[in-house]
C-alpha positions in Angstrom: 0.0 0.0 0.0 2.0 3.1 -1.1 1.0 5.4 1.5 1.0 3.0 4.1 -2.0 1.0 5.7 -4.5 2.3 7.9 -5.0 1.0 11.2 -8.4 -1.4 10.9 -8.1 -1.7 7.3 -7.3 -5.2 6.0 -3.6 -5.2 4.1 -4.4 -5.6 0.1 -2.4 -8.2 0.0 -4.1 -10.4 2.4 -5.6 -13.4 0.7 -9.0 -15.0 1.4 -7.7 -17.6 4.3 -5.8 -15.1 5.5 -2.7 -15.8 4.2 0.1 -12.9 3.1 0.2 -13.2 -0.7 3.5 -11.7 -1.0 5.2 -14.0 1.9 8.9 -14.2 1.3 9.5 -12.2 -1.4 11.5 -9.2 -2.0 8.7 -6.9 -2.3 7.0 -7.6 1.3 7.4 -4.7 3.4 10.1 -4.2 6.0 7.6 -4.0 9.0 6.0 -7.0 8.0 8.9 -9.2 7.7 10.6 -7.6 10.6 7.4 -8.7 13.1 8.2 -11.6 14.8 4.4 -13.6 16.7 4.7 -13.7 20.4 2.3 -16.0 22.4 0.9 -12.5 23.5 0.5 -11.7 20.1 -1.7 -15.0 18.8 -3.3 -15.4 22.1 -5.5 -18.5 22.2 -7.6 -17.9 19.3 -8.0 -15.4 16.1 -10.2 -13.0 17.9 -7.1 -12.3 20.7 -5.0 -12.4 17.9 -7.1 -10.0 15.9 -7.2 -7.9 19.1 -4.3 -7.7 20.1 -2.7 -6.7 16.3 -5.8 -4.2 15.7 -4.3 -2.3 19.3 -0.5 -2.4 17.9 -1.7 -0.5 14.8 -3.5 2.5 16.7 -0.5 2.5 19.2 2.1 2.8 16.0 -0.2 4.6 13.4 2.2 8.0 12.1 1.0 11.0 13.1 -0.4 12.3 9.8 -3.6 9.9 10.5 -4.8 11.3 14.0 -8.2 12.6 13.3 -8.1 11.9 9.7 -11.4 9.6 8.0 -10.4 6.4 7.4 
């Protein structure tokens, strides 16, 4: 996503079972393959998982998106 992805919105590249469509290749962002899952991070099930990740991308959204629509 050239100008970055919004907190809440799903990545474009995120195929249909939820699977990174660019995994591994040269392309992928840094972010992404520099994230490395914690058991904090997956928690027991894809709803902590999903709440958990959804909090990490308000806490690290850049500035330029407070108050903006998303």
């Amino acid at each position: 996503m050239p100008h970055g992805k919004p907190a809440g919105i799903p990545c474009v590249q995120l195929l249909p079972d939820m699977r990174c469509a660019i995994f591994g290749q040269p392309e992928r962002p840094a972010v992404c393959s520099s994230l490395r899952p914690t058991n904090e991070m997956c928690g027991v099930n894809r709803d902590e998982a999903m709440t958990y990740l959804t909090a990490l991308e308000n806490r690290t959204q850049p500035d330029w998106t407070v108050g903006r629509d998303r």
